[in-house]
C-alpha positions as CSV (number, residue, x, y, z in Angstrom):
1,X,-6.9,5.0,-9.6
2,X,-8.9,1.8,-9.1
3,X,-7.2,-1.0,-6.5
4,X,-5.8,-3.5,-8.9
5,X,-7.0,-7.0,-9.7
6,X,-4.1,-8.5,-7.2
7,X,-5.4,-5.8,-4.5
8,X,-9.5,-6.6,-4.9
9,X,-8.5,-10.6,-4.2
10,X,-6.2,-9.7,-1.2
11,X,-9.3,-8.1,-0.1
12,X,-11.4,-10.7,-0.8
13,X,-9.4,-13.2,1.1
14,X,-8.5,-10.6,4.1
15,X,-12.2,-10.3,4.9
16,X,-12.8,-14.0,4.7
17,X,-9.7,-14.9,6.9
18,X,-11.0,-12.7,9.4
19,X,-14.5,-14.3,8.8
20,X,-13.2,-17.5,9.7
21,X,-11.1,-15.7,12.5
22,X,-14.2,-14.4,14.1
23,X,-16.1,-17.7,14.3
24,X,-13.3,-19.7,15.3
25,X,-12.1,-17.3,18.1
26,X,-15.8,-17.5,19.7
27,X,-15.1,-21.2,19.6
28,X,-12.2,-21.3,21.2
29,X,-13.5,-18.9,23.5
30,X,-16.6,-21.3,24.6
31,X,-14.0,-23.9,25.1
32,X,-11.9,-21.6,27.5
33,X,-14.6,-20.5,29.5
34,X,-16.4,-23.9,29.9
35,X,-12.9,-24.5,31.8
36,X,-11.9,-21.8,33.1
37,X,-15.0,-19.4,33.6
38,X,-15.8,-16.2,31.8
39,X,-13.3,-14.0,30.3
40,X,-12.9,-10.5,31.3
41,X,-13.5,-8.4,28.1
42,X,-11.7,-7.6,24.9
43,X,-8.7,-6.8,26.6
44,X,-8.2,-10.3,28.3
45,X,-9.5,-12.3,24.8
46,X,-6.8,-10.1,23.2
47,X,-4.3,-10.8,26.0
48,X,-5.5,-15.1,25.9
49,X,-5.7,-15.1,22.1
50,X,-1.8,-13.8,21.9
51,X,-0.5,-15.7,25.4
52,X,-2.6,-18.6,25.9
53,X,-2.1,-22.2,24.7
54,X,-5.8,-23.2,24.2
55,X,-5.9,-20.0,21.9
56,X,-2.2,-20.8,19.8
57,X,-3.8,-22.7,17.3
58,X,-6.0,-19.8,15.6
59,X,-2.5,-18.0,15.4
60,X,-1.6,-19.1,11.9
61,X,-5.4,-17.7,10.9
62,X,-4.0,-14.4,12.5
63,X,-1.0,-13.9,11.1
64,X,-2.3,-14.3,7.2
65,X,-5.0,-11.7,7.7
66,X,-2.0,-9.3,9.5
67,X,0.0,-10.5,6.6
68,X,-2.8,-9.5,4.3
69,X,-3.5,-6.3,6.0
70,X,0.3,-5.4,5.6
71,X,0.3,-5.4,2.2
72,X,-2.8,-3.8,1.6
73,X,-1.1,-1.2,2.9
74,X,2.1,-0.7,0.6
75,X,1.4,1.9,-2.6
76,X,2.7,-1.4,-5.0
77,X,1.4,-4.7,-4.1
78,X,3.1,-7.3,-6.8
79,X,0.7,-10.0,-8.0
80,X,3.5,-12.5,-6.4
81,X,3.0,-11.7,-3.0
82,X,-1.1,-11.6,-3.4
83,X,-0.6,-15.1,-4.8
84,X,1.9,-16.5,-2.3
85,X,-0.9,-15.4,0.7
86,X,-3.9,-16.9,-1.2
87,X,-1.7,-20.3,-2.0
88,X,-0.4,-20.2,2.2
89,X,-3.7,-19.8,2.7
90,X,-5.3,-22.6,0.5
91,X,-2.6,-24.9,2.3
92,X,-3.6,-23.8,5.6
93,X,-7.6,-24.7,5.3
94,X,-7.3,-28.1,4.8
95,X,-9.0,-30.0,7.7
96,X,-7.5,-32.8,9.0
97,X,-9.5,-35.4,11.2
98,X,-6.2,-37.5,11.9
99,X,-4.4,-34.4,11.7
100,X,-2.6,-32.6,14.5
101,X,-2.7,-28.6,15.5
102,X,-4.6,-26.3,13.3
103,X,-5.7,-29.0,10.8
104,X,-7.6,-31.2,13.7
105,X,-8.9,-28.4,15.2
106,X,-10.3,-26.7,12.2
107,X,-11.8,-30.6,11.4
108,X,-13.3,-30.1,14.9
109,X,-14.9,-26.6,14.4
110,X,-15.9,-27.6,11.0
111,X,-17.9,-30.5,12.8
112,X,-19.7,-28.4,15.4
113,X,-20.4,-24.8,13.8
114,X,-22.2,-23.8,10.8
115,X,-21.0,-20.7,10.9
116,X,-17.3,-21.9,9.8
117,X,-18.8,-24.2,7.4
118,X,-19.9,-21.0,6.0
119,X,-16.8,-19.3,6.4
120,X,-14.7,-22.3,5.1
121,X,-17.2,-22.3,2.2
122,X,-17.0,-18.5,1.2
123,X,-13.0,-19.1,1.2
124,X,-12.6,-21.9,-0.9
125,X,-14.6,-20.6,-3.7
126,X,-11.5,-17.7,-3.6
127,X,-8.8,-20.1,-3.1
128,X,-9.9,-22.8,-5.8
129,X,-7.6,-22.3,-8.3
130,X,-4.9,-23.5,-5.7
131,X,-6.9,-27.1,-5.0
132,X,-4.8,-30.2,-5.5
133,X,-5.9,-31.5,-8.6
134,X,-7.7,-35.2,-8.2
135,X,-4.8,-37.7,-10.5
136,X,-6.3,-39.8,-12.8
């Protein structure tokens, strides 16, 4: 049986979230070994990237592409939950310069790295049925 329509944009957004992940988590890593000198291997990225401070704000990235990657894996995946991820995550990617946490950081990588303008880019044209709508 062909994944259904709710299934195919889980997907979507699981693979851009962990896009974004990606780019973001060599950023952070840069940062971390500019102050603190090189890290290990995958092992100690994985160990920083769950324990660390200067890592905790890529968390919430994380833990919508585990979200995502839990239900993928249930035999029923109810358009409701698809749309509550892709609407958490449409709240999540909104840059913030003035912001605080996630939001000023993301303004910050969004600044510096083409490769999460990319990634930011490729999202949003998933998520942009769940953009505020401009008032009149």
């Amino acid at each position: 049986m062909p994944p259904s329509q709710s299934h195919a944009r889980l997907e979507a957004l699981r693979e851009g979230l962990l896009a974004l992940h990606k780019t973001l988590l060599a950023i952070a890593r840069a940062e971390y070994e500019s102050a603190h000198g090189p890290v290990g291997g995958p092992g100690a990225l994985l160990h920083l990237l769950i324990n660390d401070p200067a890592f905790a704000w890529l968390h919430p990235v994380s833990e919508l592409a585990a979200r995502a990657d839990e239900l993928l894996e249930e035999d029923e995946l109810p358009d409701v939950e698809a749309t509550a991820l892709e609407r958490t995550a449409a709240e999540l990617l909104v840059p913030d310069e003035n912001g605080a946490g996630f939001a000023r950081k993301y303004f910050e990588a969004l600044q510096a790295e083409p490769d999460v303008v990319m990634a930011h880019a490729e999202l949003r044209k998933l998520l942009r049925k769940y953009e505020p709508k401009p008032s009149d």
